[in-house]
N, C-alpha and C positions, 0 to 999 in steps of 0.2 A: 784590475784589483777590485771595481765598486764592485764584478759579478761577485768575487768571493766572500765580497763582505755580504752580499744580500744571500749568497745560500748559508753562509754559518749563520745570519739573522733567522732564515725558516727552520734552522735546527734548531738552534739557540730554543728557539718558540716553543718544543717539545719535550720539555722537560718533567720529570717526577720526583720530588726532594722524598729521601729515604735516609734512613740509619747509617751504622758505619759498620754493622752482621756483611755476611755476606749478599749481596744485593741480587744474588739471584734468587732469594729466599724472600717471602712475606714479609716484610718488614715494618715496625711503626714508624721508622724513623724516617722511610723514605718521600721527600717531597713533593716531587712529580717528574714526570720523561718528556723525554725529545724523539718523536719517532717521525718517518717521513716515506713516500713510496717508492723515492728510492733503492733502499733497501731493509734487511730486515734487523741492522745494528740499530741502536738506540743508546742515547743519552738518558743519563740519569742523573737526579742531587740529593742530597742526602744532609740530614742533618749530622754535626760532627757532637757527642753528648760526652759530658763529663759528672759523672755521678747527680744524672739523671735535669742536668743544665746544660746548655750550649756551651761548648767549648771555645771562648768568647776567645782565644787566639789564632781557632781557625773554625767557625762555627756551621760553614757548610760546604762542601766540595763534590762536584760534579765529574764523571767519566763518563769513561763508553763502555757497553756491554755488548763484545761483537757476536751474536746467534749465529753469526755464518761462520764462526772461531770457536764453535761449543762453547756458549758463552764466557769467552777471555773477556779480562779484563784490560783496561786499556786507559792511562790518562790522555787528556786533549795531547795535540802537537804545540809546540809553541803559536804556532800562527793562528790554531783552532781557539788556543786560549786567548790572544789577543782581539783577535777581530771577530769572535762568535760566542763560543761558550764557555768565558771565562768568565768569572763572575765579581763585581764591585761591591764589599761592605760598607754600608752606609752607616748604621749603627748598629753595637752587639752589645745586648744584657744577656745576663743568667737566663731568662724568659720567652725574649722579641729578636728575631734578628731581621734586619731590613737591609735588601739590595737589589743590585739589577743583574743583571746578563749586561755584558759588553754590546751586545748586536742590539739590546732592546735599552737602551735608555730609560724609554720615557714609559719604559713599564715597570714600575717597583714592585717587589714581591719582600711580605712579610711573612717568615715564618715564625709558628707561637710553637710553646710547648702547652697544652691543654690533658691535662691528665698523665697518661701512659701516652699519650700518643700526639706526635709532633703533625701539624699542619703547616701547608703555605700558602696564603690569601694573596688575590691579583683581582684590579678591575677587569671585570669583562663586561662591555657594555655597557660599562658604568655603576656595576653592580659587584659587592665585594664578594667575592667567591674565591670557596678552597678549591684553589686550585689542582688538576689531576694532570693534564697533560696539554702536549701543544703536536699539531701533525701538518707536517708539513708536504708541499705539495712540489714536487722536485721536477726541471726539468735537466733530463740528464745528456742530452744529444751530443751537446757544445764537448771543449775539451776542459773545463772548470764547470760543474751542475750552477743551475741559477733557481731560482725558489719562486716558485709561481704565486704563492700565496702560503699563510700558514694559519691552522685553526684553532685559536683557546679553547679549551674545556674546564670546565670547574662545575662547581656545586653554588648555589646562591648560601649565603651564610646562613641568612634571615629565613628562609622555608625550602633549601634544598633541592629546589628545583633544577636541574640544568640548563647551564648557559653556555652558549657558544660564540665565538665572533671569528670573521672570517679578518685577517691583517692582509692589503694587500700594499706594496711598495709602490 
């Protein structure tokens, strides 16, 4: 059971908060993804919007978008959403929504609404960045995949730079 919590942790880690349009589409709302080598389905989160505010009764929700499905759509399994990529509201206004992923605790991710367009900031490195994505590094041999590591990406808030950090268990 610890291997399955540590691969839905490497997914978990790949995430892109987006809208609630269709998410195969450009979207402002979307957050950031979950992609891994794996394969080529990916997670995704999304902001949930209510006449242009978070939808403070369910203000972000996450799926799969399976590519090898002609991108179907797909919510977690139950066990996906307990032990990996379900995600914990910590606080929700009109504005800020603040949470984790179930696999990452002790990684908070806020997302703002800023203009037209919804962001989600996460330390990386110690440094607040919008957040874009997490890729995770799978090994698939065994008969449950286990995560060999997984990699933040974002934007530095302050000068845009790119930051990266590798998470390993």
């Amino acid at each position: 059971m610890f291997r399955l919590q540590r691969a839905a942790l490497a997914l978990l880690l790949f995430a892109s908060l987006a809208g609630q349009a269709d998410p195969r589409l450009l979207d402002s709302r979307r957050l950031f993804f979950i992609r891994s080598n794996y394969n080529r389905n990916e997670v995704v989160y999304e902001a949930l919007l209510d006449n242009g505010v978070f939808d403070i009764g369910r203000p972000v929700r996450g799926y799969w978008i399976l590519h090898m499905k002609g991108d179907a759509l797909e919510n977690f399994s139950a066990l996906e959403d307990r032990l990996a990529f379900g995600l914990v509201i910590e606080s929700a206004t009109p504005a800020q929504v603040i949470f984790h992923l179930r696999a990452a605790r002790d990684r908070k991710v806020t997302a703002r609404i800023e203009g037209e367009h919804v962001s989600a900031s996460a330390l990386i490195r110690g440094v607040e960045c919008e957040l874009v994505g997490l890729i995770a590094s799978v090994d698939a041999r065994g008969m449950i995949p286990s995560v060999n590591y997984v990699e933040l990406i974002g934007h530095a808030r302050d000068d845009g730079r790119l930051i990266t950090e590798r998470v390993t268990r």
